[in-house]
N, C-alpha and C positions, 0 to 999 in steps of 0.2 A: 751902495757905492754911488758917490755923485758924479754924473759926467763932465762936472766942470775941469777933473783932474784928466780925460782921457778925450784925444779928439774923435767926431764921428766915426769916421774911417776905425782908427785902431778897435772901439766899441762894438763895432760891426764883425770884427775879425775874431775879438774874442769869444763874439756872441758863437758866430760859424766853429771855431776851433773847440767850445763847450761843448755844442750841439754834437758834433763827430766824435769824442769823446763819449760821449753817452751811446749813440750808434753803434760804436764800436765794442761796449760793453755785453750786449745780448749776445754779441758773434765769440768772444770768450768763452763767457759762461756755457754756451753750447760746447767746445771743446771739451773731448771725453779722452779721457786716457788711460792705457791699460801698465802694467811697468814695464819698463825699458822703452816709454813716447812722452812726449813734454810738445812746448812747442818749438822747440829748435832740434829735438832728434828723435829718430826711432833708431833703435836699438835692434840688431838683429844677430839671430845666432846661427855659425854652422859646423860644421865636423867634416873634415877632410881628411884621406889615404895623402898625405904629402909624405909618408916615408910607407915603407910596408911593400908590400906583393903588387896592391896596387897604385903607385906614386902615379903613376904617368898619366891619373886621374886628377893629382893635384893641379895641373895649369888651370883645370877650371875654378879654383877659388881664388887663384891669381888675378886669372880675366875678370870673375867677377867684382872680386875689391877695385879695379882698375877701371871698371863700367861703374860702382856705385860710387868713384873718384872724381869720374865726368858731368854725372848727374847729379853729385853736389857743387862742383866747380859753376853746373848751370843757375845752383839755387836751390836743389834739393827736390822734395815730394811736397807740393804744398809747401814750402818755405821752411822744411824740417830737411835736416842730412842724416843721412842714411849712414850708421856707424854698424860696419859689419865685423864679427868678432868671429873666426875663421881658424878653426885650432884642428890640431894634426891627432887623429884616431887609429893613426896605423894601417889602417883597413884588418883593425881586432876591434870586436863586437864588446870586450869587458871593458878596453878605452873609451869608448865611442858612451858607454854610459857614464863614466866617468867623468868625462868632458860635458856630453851634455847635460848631467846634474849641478856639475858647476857653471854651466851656461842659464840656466835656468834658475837656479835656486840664489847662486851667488850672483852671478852678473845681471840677471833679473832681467832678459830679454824679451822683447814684448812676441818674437814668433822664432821659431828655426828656420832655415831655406837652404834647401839643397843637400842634404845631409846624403852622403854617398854610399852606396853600396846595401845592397838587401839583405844580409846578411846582420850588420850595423845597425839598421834602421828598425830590424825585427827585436835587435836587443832592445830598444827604446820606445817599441810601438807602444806597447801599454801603457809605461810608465808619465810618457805626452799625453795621452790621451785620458788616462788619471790627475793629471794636471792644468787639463784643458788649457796648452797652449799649443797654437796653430803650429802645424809640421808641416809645411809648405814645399811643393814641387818636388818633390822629392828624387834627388836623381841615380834613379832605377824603375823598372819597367813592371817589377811584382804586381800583378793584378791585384792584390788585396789592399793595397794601397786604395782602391777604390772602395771601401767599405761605410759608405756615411752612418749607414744603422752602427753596425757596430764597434766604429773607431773613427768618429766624426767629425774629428781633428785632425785627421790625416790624411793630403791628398799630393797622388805625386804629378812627375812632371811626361817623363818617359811614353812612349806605347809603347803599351803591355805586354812583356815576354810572352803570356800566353798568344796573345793578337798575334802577334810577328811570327811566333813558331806556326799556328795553323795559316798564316798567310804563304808559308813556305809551302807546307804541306800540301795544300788548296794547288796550288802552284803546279806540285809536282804529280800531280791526281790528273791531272790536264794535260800536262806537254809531258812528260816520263812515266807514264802508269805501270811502267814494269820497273822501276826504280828497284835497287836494294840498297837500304839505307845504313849506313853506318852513325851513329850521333859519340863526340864526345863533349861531355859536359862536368861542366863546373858541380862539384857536391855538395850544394848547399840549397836554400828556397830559390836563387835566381837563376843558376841552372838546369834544376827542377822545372820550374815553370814555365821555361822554354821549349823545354822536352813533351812538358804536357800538353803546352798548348800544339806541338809537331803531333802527336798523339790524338787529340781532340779533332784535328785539321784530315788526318789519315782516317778516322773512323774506324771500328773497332773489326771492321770485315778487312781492313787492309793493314790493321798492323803487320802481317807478317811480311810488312815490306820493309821492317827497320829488322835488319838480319844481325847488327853487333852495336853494344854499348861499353862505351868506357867512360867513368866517370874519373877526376882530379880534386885533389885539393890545392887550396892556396898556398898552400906553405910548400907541397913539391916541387923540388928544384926545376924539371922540365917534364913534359908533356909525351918523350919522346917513345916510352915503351907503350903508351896508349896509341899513336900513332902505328906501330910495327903491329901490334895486335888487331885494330880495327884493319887495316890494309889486309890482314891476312884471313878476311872474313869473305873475301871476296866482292865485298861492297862496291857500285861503279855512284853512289853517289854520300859525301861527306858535310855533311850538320854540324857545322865548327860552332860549340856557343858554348865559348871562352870570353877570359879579359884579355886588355892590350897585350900585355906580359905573354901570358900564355895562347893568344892567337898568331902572335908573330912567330912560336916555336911550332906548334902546330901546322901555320903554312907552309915554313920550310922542311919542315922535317916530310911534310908530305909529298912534295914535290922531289926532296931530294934522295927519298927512297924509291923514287921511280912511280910512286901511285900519281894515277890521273883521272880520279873521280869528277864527278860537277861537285864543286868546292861552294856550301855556301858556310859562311861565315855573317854571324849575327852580328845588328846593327852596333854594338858596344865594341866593337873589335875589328870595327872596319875603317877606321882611321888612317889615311896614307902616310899620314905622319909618323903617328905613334906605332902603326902596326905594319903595315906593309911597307914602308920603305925599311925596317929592320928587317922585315923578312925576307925581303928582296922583290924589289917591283918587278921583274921578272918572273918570278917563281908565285905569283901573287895575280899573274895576267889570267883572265876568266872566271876569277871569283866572282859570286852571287852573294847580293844583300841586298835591304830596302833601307829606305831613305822615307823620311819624313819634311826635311827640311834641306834646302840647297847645300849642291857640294864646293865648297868653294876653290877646289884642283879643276872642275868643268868651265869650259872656256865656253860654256854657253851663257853662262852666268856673268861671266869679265865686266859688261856694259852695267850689271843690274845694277840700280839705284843703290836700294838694298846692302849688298854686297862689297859696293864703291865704299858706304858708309862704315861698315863693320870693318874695311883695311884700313882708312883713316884713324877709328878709333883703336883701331892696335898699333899700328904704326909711332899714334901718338900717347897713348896711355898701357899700351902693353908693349912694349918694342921688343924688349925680349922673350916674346910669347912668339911660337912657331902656327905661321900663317896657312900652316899646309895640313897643319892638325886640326881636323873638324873637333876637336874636344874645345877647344877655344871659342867657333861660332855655337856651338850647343851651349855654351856658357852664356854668352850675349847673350842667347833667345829665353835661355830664362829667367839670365836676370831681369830682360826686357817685361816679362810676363809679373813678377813680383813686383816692379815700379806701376802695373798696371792698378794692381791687386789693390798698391799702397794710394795711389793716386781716388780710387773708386772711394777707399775711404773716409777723404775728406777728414773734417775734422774730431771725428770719430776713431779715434786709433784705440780701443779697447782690442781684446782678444778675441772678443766675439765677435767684433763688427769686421778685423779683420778674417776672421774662418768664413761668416756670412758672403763678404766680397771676393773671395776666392772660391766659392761657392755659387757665384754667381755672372761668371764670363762671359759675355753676350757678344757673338761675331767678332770675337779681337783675331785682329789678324797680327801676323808676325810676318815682314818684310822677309824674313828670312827663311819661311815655311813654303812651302811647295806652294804652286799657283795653284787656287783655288783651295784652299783649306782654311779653315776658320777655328778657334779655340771656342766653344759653348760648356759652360759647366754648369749647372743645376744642386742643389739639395739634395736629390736621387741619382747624381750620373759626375762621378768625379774622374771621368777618364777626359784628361784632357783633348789628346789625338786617338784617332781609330781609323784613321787612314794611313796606307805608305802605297810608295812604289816600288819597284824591286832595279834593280841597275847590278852591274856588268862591271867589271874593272878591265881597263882596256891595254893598262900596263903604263897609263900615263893617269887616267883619271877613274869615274866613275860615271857610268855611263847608264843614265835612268830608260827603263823600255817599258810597253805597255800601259794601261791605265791606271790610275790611282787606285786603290784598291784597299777594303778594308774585311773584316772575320765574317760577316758574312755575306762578301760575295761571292 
């Protein structure tokens, strides 16, 4: 090419605009991708209770299509939007594999996230993990979730039914040692594991401090002859670990048959929104639960930065999400934690580079998590939280006491 057709200047420009051209080539070619990622999207899949026993579960795939709405509106993860594909499983285990077979197989998603309820998530454990695609955050508290040896594809989001039941336990070994316990629980793995870990936390010279057990199914219309029966065990303390549906019938029904046990109620079912204000904030003042992450009814929290941010973003991307339902801020927080995940992996989005990065959380903090708590995840250690505290319902809010505390202090 002779320069007598081009002046210096422009010669120069196209020299510079080749040269970057060519630069820009190595950083391509390094992009890896697994299906359902390109360079303009990842593809993500989930499974939601938006009809069923458990709906009042659903706002969380609401919030989070509405946060991964924001975060494209910003630009995305790395300059890819986040297409989340959010289908309704009933909260029935034979949907839930339905859906996510054709999430998987047909829609060709590059991970799951969020996939709700223990029960659900056990129909699919294997089947993910035979197909080596990443099962992310999973939201439920099943300690098996934690298994890297033998299901290394799957890590949830929750602290662990077991943790939370022996934190209670732990609890009441200390400040109520003449306890007698009444538990009713859910009859499946996630109420199970609650109970165990209240079991593991008592140790096996105090079990006979849990003097009656009733367990539920999902499909039972109400809760309320378990309620008449546990009460007549003469129990002065009640181990509610139910869902929303069935902790709000249980509250009332206990208060309104005259029992007045110490009420605690597991973290899944302590929502003002969705659980005690159906059951009546009244009939609901005293209850016991722990907390992992800010309550956003606690008017200690009002000023938090944090806090300020998560009403803005419902305000303006979920408005019709209720702001008084902590199932909405546990939804931020984990979506918050899978934009981490996504971001760590740079331009590596395979399916293993994504499990590796979810495998490997180093001090990520969540704005939204109790002060002083950090997210560390490992190869060997897929429990994300192992800390709570325990708080008080004061009939307006929740009201956290004591120290942070985790299984084994």
């Amino acid at each position: 090419m002779s320069s007598k057709f081009f002046p210096p200047r422009r010669l120069a420009l196209m020299a510079g605009a080749f040269c970057l051209g060519l630069a820009a080539l190595p950083a391509l070619a390094q992009s890896k991708y697994g299906p359902g990622a390109s360079d303009k999207e990842i593809k993500i899949g989930q499974t939601m209770p938006y009809s069923g026993p458990a709906s009042a579960y659903g706002t969380i795939g609401k919030a989070q299509a509405a946060y991964f709405r924001m975060i494209n509106e910003a630009g995305g993860v790395n300059g890819r939007k986040i297409n989340l594909l959010s289908v309704d499983d009933g909260y029935s285990p034979p949907k839930t594999v339905e859906m996510v077979r054709k999430l998987v197989e047909q829609d060709e998603v590059l991970a799951l996230f969020q996939t709700l309820g223990t029960p659900s998530n056990t129909a699919i454990h294997k089947y993910v993990n035979a197909k080596k695609v990443p099962h992310l955050l999973l939201a439920t508290g099943a300690t098996k979730w934690a298994d890297p040896k033998g299901y290394p594809w799957t890590i949830g989001f929750n602290i662990s039914y077991e943790a939370e039941g022996a934190i209670y336990a732990k609890w009441l070994l200390k400040n109520k040692p003449g306890a007698k316990i009444a538990v009713l629980y859910q009859n499946d793995d996630y109420g199970k594991d609650v109970l165990k870990g209240v079991e593991l936390g008592l140790g096996e010279k105090n079990l006979k401090m849990i003097v009656a057990k009733a367990s539920y199914e999902v499909t039972d219309p109400t809760v309320d002859s378990q309620i008449v029966t546990l009460q007549g065990s003469g129990a002065d303390t009640f181990i509610n670990i139910t869902t929303p549906k069935f902790g709000a019938q249980a509250i009332r029904k206990a208060f309104d048959s005259g029992w007045k046990p110490l009420h605690i109620v597991n973290n899944v079912a302590a929502s003002v929104g969705s659980v005690l204000t159906p059951a009546g904030l009244d009939k609901s003042t005293g209850l016991m639960t722990l907390q992992y992450y800010k309550d956003q009814s606690d008017p200690m929290w009002q000023d938090d930065a944090a806090m300020k941010e998560w009403r803005a973003f419902m305000t303006k991307y979920y408005p019709d999400g209720n702001q008084k339902d902590a199932s909405n801020l546990y939804a931020y927080i984990a979506a918050q934690t899978l934009v981490q995940i996504l971001k760590q992996c740079g331009n590596d989005l395979t399916r293993e580079n994504v499990m590796k990065q979810a495998a490997n959380l180093k001090d990520f903090k969540l704005g939204l998590a109790l002060p002083g708590m950090t997210i560390n995840t490992s190869p060997t250690d897929y429990f994300l939280f192992e800390q709570a505290q325990l708080a008080r319902f004061t009939g307006t809010r929740w009201e956290n006491f004591g120290p942070v505390i985790g299984i084994n202090d």
